[in-house]
Residue, then its C-alpha position, 0 to 999 in steps of 0.5 A: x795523298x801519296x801512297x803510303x808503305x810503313x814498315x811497321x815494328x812488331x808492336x807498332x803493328x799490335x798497336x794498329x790492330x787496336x787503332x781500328x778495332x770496334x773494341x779499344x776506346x783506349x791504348x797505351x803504348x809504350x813503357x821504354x824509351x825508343x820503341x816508336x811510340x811519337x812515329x806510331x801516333x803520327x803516323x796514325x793521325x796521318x793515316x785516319x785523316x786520309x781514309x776519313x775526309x773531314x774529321x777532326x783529331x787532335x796531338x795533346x801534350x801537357x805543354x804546346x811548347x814542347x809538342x812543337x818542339x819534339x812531336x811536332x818534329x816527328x810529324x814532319x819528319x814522318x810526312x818528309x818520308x812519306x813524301x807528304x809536302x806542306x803547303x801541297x797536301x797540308x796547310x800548318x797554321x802555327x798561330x792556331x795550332x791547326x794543320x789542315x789537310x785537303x780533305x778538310x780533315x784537321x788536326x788541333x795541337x792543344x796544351x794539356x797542362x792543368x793551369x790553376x786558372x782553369x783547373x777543370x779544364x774548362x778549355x777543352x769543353x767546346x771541342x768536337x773532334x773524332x780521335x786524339x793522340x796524346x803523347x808523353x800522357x804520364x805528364x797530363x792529368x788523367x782528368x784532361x785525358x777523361x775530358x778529351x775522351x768525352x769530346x770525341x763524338x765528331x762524325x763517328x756514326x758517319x764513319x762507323x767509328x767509336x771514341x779512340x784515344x791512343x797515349x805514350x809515355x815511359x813507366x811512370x807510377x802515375x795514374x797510368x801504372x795504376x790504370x794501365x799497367x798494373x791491370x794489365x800485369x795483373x790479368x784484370x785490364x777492362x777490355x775497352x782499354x789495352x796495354x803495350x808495351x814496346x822497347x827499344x829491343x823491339x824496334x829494328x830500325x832504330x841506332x845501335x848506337x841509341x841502343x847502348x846509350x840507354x842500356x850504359x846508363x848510369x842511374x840504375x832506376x832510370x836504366x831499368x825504365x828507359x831500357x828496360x821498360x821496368x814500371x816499378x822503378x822510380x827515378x823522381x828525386x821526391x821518391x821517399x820509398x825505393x820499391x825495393x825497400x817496399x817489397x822487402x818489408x814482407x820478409x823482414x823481421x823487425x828486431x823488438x817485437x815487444x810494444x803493442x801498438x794499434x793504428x787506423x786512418x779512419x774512412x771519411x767516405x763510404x769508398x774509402x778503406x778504414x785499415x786497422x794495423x795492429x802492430x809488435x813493435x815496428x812489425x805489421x802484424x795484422x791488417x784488418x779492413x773493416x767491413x763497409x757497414x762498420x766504417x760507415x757508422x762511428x759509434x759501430x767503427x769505435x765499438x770494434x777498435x775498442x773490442x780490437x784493441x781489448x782482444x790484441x791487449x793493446x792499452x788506449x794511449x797505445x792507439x793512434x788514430x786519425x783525428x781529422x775530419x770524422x776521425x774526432x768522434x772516434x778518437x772522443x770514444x776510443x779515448x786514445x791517441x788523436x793523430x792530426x796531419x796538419x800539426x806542427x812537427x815535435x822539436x827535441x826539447x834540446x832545440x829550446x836553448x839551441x835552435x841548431x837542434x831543430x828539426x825543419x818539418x811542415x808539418x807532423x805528416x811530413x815528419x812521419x813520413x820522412x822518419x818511416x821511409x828512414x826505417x823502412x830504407x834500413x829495414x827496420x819495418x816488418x810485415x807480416x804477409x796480410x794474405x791478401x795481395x790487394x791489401x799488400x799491393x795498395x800498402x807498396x802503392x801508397x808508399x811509393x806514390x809518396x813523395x817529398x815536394x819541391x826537393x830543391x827548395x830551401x823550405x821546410x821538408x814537406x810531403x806531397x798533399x792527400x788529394x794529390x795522391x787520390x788524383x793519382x791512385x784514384x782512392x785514398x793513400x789510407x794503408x800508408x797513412x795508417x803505418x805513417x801513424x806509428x811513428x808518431x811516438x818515435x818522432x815524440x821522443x826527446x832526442x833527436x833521431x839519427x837521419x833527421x833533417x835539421x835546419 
């Protein structure tokens, strides 16, 4: 192979530090749009196939039509530049997604996408290899990213290498915000994983001209993520909660602070939350986290909420609590409000002589949930700082990750699934289920809300 001389960035050049460290399992890299981070997976894999004659590495992106076409690119790209010549150095067998390198190092493409068909990805499950690089990683399920780290054990010891798994993507609020990114921003990133992140302004050599074109954006979210590098804007057409609305129900004021009202999405599993909210109106007054050997106990968890509620003044048809599951038990006790997700949606009773009247719901979370992120966007929906930055930031988190499915369909409006959102936060959405619930007796009103969506 040629001699190599890259002119790394100043990232890319942090990057490389953790690519051979006996330290990082695993690197993200990137959270801007042209800050080199295809061109430093590339050139990784390159590089490694050379020093160590024999391994096995893989290129994962969620779709291999898409790697071929984008990332595949790049690769060549790098090897032209390099002076690496197909058919001399390496052989590319576009049938077996394989580029096999004179050395017997060999680099597998595989499509990363969580087919229904193999939902565990099962696939993947005879693979031996040494390394990966997995690009566009925000696009992959951090499933498959677990299940190709298992696989990386192939001539390790010979080499004196460890498991490496080095990801790119853009900010997203998928699981590598909440993986990655938000450890990282908050001092507490595991210290086998690293976080960097690199934007266009970080790289020397890339157009001027691609410089202004991000920074002329005209959307101000996919600005501030391309550009910017900013993982708290969201530029998905689902997005139900602008981040900005999010944070600012910590300084609002909700106008009628008169009825009392008490919500709970009950924990079905020991590592579930069971937040209680206690509410004055659409003001979040209190957030109360029961202690795990009360959540774990229905008739312990029904005695508090019933002291609770007895101590706010808050009277049991005032009280909602999540009926699903083992949630009945505590509603059979509590004696109140039983919230059930999967319900129809409350049609106003002016819809039974005029069907134009109808509302066009799923299902009564989804109802909900449209109707709170109406109040919230207006700022209509207070909270009181709980004092406790956990409590707040899993509050904003569950809302953000909130979205509506299949924006562009002509179907019932309808939010995006529990387990859905558990893949991506790695916990249950509970604290924004439990504010969700307070809009049940608005959304039961006999008229139609302003906003609401109708047939």
């Amino acid at each position: 192979m040629p001699q190599i001389n890259w002119e790394q960035t100043l990232k890319q050049s942090d990057a490389w530090g953790f690519l051979f460290d006996k330290i990082t399992e695993e690197l993200l890299f990137g959270g801007g749009a042209g800050g080199g981070k295809t061109r430093l997976g590339c050139s990784w894999l390159i590089i490694v196939c050379g020093m160590f004659p024999g391994t096995r590495w893989l290129i994962g992106r969620s779709k291999l039509k898409r790697l071929k076409e984008t990332t595949l690119v790049t690769f060549f790209d790098v090897c032209k530049e390099w002076g690496i010549e197909k058919d001399k150095h390496f052989k590319y067998n576009e049938i077996s997604g394989t580029i096999t390198w004179n050395n017997g190092s060999v680099i597998l493409l595989k499509d990363l996408f969580n087919y229904p068909a193999d939902p565990n990805f099962d696939d993947l499950g005879g693979l031996e290899i040494t390394g990966a690089f997995i690009d566009e990683a925000n696009q992959v399920k951090y499933k498959a990213i677990e299940i190709v780290k298992s696989r990386c054990r192939y001539k390790l010891d010979m080499y004196d290498l460890i498991p490496k798994i080095l990801m790119t993507c853009n900010p997203s609020k998928g699981w590598p915000y909440t993986i990655f990114y938000k450890p990282f921003r908050d001092g507490v990133l595991e210290i086998y994983r690293k976080f960097i992140q690199a934007l266009v302004t970080d790289n020397p050599f890339v157009s001027k001209t691609y410089v202004e074109t991000l920074r002329k954006i005209r959307n101000s979210a996919t600005r501030e993520r391309l550009y910017k590098g900013n993982w708290e804007y969201d530029d998905d057409p689902g997005t139900m909660f602008p981040y900005d609305a999010l944070t600012d129900m910590f300084t609002t004021k909700a106008k009628d602070q008169t009825e009392k009202w008490i919500t709970a999405d009950v924990s079905r599993k020991g590592e579930d939350k069971f937040p209680v909210f206690y509410w004055e109106g659409l003001q979040v007054k209190e957030i109360v986290v029961l202690p795990l050997e009360i959540r774990r106990d229905i008739t312990k968890a029904s005695e508090w909420l019933i002291r609770y509620a007895d101590k706010k003044g808050v009277r049991r048809m005032h009280m909602i609590i999540d009926e699903d599951g083992v949630g009945g038990g505590v509603v059979d006790t509590v004696k109140c409000i039983g919230f059930i997700n999967g319900s129809k949606a409350f049609q106003p009773k002016e819809a039974a002589d005029d069907p134009t009247k109808k509302v066009s719901y799923a299902n009564l979370k989804s109802q909900c949930y449209d109707k709170l992120s109406l109040l919230v966007e207006s700022g209509q929906v207070g909270v009181d700082y709980p004092g406790d930055d956990e409590v707040k930031n899993n509050l904003i988190e569950d809302l953000e990750h909130m979205k509506q499915v299949d924006v562009d369909k002509d179907t019932p409006f309808r939010v995006i699934g529990k387990e859905a959102i558990k893949e991506e936060l790695g916990r249950s959405p509970d604290y924004g289920d439990s504010m969700m619930m307070r809009m049940y007796p608005l959304v039961k009103t006999k008229d139609v809300e302003p906003g609401f969506r109708e047939i």
